[in-house]
N, CA, C and O atoms as a GROMACS GRO file, in nm:
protein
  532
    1UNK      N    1   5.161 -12.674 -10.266
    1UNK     CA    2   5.236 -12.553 -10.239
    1UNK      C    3   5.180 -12.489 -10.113
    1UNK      O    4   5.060 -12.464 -10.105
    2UNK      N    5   5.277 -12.458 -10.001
    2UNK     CA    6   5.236 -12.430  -9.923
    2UNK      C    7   5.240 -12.224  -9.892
    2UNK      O    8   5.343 -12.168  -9.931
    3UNK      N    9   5.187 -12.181  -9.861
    3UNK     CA   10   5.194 -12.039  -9.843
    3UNK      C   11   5.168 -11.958  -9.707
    3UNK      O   12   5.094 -12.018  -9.629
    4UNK      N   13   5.218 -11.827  -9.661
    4UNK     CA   14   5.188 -11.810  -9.527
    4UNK      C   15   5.182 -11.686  -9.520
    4UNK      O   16   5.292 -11.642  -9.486
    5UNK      N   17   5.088 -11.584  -9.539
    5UNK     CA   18   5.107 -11.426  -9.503
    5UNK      C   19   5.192 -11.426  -9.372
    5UNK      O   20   5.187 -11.515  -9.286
    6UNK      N   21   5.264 -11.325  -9.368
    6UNK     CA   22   5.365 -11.266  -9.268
    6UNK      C   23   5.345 -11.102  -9.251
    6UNK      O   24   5.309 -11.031  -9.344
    7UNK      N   25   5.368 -11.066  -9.151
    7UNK     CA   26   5.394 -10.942  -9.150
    7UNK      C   27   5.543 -10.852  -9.124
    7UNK      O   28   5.555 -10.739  -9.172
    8UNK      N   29   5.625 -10.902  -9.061
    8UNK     CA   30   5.751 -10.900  -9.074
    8UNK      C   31   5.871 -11.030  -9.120
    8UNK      O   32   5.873 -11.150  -9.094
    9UNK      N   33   5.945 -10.961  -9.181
    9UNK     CA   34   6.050 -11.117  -9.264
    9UNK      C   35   6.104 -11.132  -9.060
    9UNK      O   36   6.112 -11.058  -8.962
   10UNK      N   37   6.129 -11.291  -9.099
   10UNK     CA   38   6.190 -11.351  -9.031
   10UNK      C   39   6.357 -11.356  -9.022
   10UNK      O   40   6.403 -11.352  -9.136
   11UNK      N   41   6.444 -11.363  -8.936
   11UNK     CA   42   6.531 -11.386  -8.899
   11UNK      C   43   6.641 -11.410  -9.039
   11UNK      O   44   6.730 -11.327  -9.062
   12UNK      N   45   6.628 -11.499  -9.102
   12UNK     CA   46   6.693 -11.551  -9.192
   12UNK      C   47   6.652 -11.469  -9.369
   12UNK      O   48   6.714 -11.455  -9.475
   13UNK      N   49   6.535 -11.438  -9.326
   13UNK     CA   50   6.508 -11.383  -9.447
   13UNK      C   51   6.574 -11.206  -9.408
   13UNK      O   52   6.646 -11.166  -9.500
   14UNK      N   53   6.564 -11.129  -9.321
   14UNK     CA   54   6.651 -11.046  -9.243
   14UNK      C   55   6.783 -11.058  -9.312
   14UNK      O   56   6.808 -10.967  -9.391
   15UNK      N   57   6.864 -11.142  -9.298
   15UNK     CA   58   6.987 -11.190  -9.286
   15UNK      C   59   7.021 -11.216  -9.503
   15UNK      O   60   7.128 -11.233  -9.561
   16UNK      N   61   6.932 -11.210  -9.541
   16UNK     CA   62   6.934 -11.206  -9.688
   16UNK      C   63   6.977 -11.100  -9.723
   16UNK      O   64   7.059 -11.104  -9.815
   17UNK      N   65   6.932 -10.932  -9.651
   17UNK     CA   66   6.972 -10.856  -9.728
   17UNK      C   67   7.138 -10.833  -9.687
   17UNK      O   68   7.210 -10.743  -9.730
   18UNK      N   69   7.170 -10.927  -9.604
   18UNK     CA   70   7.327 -10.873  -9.553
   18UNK      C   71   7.435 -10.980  -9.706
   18UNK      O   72   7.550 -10.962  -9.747
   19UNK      N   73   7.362 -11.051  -9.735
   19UNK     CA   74   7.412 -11.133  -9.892
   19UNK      C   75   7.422 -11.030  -9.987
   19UNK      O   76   7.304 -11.017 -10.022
   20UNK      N   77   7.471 -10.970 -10.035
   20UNK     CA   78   7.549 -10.918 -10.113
   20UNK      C   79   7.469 -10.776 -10.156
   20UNK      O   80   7.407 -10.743 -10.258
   21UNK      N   81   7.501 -10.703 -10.022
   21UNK     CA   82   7.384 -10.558 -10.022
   21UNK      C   83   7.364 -10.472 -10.130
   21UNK      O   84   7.266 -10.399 -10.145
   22UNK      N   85   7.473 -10.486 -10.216
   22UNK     CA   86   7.487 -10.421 -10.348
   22UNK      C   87   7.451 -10.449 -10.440
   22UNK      O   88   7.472 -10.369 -10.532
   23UNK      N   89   7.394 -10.548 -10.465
   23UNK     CA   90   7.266 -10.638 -10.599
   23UNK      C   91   7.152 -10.542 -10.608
   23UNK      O   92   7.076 -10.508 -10.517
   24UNK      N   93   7.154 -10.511 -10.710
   24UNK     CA   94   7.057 -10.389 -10.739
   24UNK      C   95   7.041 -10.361 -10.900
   24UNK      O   96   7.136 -10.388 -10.973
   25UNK      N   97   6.951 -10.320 -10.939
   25UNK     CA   98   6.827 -10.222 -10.853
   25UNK      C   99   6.748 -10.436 -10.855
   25UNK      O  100   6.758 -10.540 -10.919
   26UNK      N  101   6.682 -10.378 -10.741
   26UNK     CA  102   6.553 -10.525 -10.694
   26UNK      C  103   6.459 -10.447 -10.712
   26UNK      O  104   6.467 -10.327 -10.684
   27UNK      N  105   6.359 -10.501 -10.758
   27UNK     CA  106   6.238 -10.522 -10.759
   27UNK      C  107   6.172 -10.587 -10.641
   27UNK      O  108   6.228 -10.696 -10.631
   28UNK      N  109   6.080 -10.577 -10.545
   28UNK     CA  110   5.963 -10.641 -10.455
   28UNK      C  111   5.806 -10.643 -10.503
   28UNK      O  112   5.725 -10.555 -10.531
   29UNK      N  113   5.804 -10.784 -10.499
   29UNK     CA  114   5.676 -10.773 -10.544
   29UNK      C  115   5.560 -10.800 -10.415
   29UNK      O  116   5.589 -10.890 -10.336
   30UNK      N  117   5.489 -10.760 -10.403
   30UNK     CA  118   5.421 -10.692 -10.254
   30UNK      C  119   5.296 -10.805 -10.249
   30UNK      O  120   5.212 -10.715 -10.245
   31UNK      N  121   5.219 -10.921 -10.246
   31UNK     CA  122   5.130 -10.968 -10.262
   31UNK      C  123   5.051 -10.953 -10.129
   31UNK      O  124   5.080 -11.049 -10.057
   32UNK      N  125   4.939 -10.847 -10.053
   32UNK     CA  126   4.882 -10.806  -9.963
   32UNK      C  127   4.724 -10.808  -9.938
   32UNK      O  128   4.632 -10.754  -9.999
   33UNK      N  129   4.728 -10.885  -9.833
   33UNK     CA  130   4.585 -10.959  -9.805
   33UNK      C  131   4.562 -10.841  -9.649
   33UNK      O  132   4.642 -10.816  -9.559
   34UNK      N  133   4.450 -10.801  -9.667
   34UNK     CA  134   4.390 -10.699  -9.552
   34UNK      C  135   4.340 -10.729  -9.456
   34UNK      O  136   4.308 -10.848  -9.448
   35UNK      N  137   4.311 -10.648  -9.354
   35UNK     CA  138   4.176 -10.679  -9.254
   35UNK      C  139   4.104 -10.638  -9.330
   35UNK      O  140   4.118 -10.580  -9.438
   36UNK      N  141   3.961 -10.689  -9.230
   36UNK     CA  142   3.820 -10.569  -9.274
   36UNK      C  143   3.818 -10.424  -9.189
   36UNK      O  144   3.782 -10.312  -9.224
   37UNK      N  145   3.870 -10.473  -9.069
   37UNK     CA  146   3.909 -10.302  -8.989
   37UNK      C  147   4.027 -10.305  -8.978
   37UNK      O  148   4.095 -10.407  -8.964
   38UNK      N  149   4.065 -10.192  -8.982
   38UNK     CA  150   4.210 -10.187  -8.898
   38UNK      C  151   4.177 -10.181  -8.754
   38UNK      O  152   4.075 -10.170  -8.686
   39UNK      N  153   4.349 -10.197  -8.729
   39UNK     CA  154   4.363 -10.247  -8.566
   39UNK      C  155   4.539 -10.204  -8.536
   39UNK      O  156   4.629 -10.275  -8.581
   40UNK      N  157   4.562 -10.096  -8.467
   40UNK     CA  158   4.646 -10.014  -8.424
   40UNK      C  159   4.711 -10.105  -8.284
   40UNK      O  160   4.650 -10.126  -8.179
   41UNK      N  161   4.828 -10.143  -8.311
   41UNK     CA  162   4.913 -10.207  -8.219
   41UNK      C  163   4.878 -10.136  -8.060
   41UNK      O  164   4.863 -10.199  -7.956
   42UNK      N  165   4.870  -9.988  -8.078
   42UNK     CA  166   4.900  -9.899  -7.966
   42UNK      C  167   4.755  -9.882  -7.888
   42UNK      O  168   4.721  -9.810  -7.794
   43UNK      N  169   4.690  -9.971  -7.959
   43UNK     CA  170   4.536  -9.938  -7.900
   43UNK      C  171   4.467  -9.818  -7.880
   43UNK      O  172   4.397  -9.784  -7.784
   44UNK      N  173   4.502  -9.741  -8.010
   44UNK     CA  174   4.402  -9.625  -8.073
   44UNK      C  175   4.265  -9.732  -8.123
   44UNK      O  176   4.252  -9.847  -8.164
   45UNK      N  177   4.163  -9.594  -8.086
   45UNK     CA  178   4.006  -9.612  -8.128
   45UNK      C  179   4.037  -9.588  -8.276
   45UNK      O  180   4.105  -9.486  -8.293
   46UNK      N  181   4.005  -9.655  -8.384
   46UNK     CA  182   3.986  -9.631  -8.504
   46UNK      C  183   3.871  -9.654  -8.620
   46UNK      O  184   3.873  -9.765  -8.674
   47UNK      N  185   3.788  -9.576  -8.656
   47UNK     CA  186   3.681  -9.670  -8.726
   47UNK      C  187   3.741  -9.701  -8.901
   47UNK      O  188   3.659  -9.727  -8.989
   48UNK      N  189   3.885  -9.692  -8.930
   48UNK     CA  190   3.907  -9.740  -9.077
   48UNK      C  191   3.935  -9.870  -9.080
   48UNK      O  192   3.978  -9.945  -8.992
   49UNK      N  193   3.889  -9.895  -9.262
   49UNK     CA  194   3.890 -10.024  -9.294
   49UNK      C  195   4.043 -10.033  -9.262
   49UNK      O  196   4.120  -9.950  -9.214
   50UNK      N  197   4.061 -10.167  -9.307
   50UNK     CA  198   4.209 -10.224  -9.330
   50UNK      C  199   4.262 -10.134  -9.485
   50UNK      O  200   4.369 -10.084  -9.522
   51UNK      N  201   4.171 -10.142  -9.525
   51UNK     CA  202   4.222 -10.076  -9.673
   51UNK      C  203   4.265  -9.891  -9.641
   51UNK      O  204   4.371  -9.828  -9.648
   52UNK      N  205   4.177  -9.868  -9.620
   52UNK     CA  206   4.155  -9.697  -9.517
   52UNK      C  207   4.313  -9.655  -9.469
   52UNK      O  208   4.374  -9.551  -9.494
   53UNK      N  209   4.363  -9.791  -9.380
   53UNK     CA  210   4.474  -9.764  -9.296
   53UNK      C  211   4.602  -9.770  -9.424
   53UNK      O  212   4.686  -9.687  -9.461
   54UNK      N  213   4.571  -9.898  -9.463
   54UNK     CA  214   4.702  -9.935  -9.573
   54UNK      C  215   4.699  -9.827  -9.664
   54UNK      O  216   4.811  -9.780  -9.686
   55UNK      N  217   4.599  -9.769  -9.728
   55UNK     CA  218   4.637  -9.636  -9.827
   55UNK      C  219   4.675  -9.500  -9.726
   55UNK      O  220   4.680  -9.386  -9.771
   56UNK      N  221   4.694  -9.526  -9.616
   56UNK     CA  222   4.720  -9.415  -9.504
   56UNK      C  223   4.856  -9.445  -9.543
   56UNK      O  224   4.914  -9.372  -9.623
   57UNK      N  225   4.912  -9.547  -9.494
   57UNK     CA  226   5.062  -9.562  -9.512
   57UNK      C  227   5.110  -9.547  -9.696
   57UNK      O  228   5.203  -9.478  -9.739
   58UNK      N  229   5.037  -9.612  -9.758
   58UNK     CA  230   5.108  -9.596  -9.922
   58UNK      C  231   5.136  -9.460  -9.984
   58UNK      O  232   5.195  -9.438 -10.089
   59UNK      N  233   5.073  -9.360  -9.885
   59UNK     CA  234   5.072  -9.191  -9.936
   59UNK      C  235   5.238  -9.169  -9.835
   59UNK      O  236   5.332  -9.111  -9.889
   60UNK      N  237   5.247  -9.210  -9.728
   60UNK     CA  238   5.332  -9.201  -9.655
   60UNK      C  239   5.454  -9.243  -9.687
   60UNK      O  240   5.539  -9.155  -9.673
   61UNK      N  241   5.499  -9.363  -9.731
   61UNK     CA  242   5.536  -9.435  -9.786
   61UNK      C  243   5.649  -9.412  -9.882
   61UNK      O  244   5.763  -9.458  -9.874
   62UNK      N  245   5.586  -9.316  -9.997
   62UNK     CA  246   5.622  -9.266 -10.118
   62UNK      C  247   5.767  -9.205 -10.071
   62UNK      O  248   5.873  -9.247 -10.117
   63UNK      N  249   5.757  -9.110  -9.981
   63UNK     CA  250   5.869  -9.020  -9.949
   63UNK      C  251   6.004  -9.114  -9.867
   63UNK      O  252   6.123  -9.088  -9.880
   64UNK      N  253   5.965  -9.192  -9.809
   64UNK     CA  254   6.018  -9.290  -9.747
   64UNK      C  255   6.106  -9.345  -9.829
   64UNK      O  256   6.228  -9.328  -9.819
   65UNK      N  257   6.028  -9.439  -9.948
   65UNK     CA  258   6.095  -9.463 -10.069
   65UNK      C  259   6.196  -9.342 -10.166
   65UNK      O  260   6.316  -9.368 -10.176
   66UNK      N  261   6.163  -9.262 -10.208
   66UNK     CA  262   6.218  -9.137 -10.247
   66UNK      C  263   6.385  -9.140 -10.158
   66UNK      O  264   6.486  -9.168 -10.221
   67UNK      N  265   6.388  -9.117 -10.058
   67UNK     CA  266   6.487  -9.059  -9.945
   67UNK      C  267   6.595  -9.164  -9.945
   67UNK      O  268   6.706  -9.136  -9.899
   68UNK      N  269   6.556  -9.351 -10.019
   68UNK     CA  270   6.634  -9.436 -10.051
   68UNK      C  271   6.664  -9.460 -10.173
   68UNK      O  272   6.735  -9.560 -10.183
   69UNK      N  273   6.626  -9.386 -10.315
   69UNK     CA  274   6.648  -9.385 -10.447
   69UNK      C  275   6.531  -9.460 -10.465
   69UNK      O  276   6.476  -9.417 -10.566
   70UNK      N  277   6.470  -9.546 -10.419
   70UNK     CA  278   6.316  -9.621 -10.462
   70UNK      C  279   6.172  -9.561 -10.490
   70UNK      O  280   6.120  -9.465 -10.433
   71UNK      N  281   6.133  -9.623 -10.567
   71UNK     CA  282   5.991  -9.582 -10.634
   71UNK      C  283   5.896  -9.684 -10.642
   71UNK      O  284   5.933  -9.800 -10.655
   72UNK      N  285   5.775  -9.652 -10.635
   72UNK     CA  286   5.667  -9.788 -10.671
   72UNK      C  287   5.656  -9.770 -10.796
   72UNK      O  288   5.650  -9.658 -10.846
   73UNK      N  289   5.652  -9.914 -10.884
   73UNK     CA  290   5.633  -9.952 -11.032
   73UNK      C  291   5.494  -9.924 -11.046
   73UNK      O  292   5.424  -9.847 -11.112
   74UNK      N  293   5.477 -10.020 -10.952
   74UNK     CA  294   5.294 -10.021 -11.019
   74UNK      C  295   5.232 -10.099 -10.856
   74UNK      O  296   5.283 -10.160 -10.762
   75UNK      N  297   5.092 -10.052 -10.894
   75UNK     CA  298   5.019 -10.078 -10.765
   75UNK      C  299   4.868 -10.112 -10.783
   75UNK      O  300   4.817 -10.042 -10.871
   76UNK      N  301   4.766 -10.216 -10.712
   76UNK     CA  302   4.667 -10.209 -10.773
   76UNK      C  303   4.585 -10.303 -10.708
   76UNK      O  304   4.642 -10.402 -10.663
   77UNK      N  305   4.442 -10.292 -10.690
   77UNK     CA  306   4.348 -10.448 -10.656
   77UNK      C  307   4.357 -10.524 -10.710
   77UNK      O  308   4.338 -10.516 -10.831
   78UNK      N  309   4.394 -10.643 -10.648
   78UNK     CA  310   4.351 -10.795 -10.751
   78UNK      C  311   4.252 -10.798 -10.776
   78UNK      O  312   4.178 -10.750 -10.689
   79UNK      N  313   4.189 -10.847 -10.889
   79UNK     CA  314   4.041 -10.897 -10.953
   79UNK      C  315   4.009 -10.998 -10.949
   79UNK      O  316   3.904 -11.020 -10.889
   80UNK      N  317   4.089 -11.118 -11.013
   80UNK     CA  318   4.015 -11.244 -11.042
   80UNK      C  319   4.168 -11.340 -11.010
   80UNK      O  320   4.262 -11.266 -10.980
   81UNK      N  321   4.188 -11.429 -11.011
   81UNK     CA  322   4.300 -11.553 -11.045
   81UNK      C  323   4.282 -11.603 -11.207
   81UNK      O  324   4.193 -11.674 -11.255
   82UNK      N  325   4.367 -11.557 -11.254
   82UNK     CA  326   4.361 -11.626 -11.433
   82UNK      C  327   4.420 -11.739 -11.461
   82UNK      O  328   4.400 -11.790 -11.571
   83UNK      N  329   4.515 -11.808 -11.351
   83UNK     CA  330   4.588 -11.928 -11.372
   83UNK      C  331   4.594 -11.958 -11.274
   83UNK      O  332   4.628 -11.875 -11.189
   84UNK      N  333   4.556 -12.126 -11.230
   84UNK     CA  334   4.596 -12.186 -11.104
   84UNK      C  335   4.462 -12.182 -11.018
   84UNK      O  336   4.346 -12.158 -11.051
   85UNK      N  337   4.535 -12.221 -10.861
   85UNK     CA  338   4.409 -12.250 -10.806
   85UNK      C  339   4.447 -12.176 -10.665
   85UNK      O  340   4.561 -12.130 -10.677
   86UNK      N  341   4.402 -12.154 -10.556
   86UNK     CA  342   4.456 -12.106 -10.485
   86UNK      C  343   4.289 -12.070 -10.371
   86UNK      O  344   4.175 -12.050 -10.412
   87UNK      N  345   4.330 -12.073 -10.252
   87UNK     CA  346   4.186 -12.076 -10.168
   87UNK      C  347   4.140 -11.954 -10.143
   87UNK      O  348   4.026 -11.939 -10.099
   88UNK      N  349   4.203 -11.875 -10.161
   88UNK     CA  350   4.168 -11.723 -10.110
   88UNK      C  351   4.260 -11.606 -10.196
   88UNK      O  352   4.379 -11.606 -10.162
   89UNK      N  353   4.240 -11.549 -10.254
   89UNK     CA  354   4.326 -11.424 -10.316
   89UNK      C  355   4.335 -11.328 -10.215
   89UNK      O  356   4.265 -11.287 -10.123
   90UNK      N  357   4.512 -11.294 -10.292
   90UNK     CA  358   4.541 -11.149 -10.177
   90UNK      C  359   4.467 -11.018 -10.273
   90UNK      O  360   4.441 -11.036 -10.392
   91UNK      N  361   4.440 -10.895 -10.208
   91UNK     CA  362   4.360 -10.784 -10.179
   91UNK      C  363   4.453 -10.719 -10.304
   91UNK      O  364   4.417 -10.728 -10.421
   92UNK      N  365   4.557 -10.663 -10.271
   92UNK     CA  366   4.628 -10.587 -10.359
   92UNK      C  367   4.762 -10.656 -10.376
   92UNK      O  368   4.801 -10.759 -10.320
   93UNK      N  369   4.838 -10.560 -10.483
   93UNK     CA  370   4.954 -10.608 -10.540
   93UNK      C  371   5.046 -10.485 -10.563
   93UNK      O  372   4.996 -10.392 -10.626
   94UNK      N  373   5.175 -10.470 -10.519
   94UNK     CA  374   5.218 -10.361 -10.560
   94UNK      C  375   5.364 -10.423 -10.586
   94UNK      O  376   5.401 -10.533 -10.546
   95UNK      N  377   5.450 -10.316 -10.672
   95UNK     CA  378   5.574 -10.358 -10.723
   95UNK      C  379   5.664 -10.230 -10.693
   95UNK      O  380   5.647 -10.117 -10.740
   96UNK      N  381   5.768 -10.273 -10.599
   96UNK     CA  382   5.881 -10.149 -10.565
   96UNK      C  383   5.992 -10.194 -10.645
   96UNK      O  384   6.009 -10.291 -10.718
   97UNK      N  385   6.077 -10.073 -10.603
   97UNK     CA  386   6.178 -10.081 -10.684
   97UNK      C  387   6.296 -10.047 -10.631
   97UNK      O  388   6.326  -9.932 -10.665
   98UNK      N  389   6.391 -10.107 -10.548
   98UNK     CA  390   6.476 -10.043 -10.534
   98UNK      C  391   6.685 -10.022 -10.551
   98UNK      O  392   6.750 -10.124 -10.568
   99UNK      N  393   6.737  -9.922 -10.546
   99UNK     CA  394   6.876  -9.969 -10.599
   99UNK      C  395   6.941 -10.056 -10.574
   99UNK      O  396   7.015 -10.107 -10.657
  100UNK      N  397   6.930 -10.099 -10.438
  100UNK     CA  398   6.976 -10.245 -10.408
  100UNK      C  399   6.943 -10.294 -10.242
  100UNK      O  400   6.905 -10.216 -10.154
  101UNK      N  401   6.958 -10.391 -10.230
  101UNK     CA  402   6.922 -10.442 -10.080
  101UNK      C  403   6.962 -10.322  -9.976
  101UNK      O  404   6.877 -10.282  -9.896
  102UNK      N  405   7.061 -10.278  -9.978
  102UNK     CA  406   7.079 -10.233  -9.866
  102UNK      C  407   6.984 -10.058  -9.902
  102UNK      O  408   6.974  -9.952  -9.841
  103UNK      N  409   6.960 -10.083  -9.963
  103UNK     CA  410   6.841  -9.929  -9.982
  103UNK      C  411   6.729  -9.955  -9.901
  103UNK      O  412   6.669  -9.886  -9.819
  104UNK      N  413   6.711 -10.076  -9.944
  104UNK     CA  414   6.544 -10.130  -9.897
  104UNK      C  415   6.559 -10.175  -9.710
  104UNK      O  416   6.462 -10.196  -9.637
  105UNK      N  417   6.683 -10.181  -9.673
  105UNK     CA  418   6.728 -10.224  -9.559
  105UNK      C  419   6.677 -10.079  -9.499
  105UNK      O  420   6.571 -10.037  -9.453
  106UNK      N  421   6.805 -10.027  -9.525
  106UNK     CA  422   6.794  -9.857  -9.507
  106UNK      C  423   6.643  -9.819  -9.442
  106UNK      O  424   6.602  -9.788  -9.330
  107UNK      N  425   6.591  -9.838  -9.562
  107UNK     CA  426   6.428  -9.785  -9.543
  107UNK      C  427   6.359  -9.854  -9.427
  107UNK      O  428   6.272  -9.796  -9.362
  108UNK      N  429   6.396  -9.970  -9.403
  108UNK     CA  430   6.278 -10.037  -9.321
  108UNK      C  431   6.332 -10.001  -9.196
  108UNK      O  432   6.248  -9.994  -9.106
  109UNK      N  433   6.514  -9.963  -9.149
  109UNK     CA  434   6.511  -9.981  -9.055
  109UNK      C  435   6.496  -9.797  -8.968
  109UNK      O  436   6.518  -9.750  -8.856
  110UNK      N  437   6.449  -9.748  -9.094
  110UNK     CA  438   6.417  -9.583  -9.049
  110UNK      C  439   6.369  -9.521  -8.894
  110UNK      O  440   6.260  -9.564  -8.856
  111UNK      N  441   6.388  -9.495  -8.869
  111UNK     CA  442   6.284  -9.466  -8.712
  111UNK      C  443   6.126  -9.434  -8.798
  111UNK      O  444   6.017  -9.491  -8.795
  112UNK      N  445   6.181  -9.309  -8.875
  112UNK     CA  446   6.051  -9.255  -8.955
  112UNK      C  447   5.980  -9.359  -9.008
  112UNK      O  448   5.872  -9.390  -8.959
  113UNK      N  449   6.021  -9.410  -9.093
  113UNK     CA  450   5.952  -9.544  -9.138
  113UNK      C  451   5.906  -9.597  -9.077
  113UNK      O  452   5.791  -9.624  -9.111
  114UNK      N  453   5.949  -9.647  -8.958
  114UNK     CA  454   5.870  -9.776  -8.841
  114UNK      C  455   5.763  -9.674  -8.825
  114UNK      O  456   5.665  -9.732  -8.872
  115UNK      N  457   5.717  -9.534  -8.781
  115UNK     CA  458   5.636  -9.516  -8.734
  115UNK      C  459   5.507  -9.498  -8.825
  115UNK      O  460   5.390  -9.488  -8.787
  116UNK      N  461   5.575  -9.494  -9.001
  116UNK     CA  462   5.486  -9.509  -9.079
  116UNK      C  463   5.388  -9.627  -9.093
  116UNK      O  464   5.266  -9.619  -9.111
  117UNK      N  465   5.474  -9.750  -9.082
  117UNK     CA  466   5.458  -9.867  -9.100
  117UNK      C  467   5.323  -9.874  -8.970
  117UNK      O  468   5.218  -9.940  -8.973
  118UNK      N  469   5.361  -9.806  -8.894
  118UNK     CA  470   5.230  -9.869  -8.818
  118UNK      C  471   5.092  -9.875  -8.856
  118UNK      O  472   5.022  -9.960  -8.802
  119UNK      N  473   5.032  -9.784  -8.952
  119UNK     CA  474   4.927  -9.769  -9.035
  119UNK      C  475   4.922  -9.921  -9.126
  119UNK      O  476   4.817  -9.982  -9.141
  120UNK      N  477   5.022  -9.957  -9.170
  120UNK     CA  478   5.066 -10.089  -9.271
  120UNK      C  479   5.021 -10.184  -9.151
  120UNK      O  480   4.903 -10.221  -9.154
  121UNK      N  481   5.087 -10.220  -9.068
  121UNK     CA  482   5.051 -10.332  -8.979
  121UNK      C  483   4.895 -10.324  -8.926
  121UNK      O  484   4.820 -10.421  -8.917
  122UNK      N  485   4.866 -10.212  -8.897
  122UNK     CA  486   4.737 -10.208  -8.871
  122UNK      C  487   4.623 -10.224  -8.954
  122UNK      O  488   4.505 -10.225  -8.918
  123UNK      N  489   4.675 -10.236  -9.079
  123UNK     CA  490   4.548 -10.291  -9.179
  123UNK      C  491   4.537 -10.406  -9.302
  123UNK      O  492   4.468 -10.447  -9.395
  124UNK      N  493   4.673 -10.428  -9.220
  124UNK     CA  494   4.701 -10.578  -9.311
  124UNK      C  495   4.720 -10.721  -9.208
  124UNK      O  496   4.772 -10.731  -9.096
  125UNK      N  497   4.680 -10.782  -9.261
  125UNK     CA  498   4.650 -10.990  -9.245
  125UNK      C  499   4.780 -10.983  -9.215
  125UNK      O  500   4.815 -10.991  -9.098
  126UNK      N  501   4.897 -10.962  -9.347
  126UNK     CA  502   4.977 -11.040  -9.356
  126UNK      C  503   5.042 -11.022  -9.561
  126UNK      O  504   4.974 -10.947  -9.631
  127UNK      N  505   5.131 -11.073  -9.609
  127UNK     CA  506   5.186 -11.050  -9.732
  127UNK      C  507   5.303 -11.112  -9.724
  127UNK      O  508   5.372 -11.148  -9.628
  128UNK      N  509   5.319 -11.121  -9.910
  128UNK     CA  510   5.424 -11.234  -9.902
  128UNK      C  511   5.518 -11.128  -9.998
  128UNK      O  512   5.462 -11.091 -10.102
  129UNK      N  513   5.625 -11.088  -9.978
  129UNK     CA  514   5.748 -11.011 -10.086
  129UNK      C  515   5.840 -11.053 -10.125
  129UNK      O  516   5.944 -11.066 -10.062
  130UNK      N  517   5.822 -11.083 -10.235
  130UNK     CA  518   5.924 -11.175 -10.348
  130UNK      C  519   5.992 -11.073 -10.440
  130UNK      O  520   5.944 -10.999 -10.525
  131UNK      N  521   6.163 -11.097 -10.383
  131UNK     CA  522   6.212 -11.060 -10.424
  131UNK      C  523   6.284 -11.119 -10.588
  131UNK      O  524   6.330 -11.230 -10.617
  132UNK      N  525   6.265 -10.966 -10.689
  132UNK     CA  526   6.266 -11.048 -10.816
  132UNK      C  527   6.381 -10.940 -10.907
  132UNK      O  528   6.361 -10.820 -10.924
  133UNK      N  529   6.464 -10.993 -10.942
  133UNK     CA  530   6.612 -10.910 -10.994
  133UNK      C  531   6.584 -10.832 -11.106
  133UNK      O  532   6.673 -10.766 -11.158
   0.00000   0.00000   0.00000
């Protein structure tokens, strides 16, 4: 099994939420692997972890979600792997929720949002979001 942190969906995965925008409510399940520092696209001095930055954006975040009918389920550090094998575990795990694709579209393509998100990019590797009905 092959796997690949990303930080933005690609082209085609993009093009998923235009498949039937009204399938709802989705669930995302967030699987998120960190830096050890963050690192600001815009080349701000910063001394926070990767974690530091990413809970910068998850407080941010909230309202973001809110303003599209979405909420986070649940959110949390990974601990251990209980099944399977895998070379490296991701950092945290979180589970959104929202009314349907085009909510979650909505949200990402916010102005406000993008500028939230920059805290997110700046303290994350990379994550994989599996969408689950």
């Amino acid at each position: 099994m092959k796997f690949e942190n990303k930080i933005f969906p690609n082209e085609e995965q993009l093009k998923g939420f235009d498949d039937n925008p009204d399938l709802g409510p989705i669930k995302m399940l967030n699987l998120v692997k960190l830096k050890d520092n963050a690192e600001y696209s815009d080349g701000r001095e910063t001394k926070l972890s990767g974690l530091e930055a990413y809970m910068l954006y998850g407080e941010e975040v909230k309202k973001h979600l809110e303003k599209v009918g979405a909420k986070i389920v649940f959110s949390g550090p990974v601990s251990r792997l209980m099944i399977g094998e895998i070379d490296e575990l991701w950092d945290l795990v979180a589970v959104a929720e929202y009314p349907n694709r085009a909510a979650m579209l909505k949200m990402m393509t916010d102005p406000e949002y993008i500028k939230t998100s920059a805290h997110r990019e700046a303290g994350i590797k990379g994550q994989l979001n599996i969408e689950v009905l």
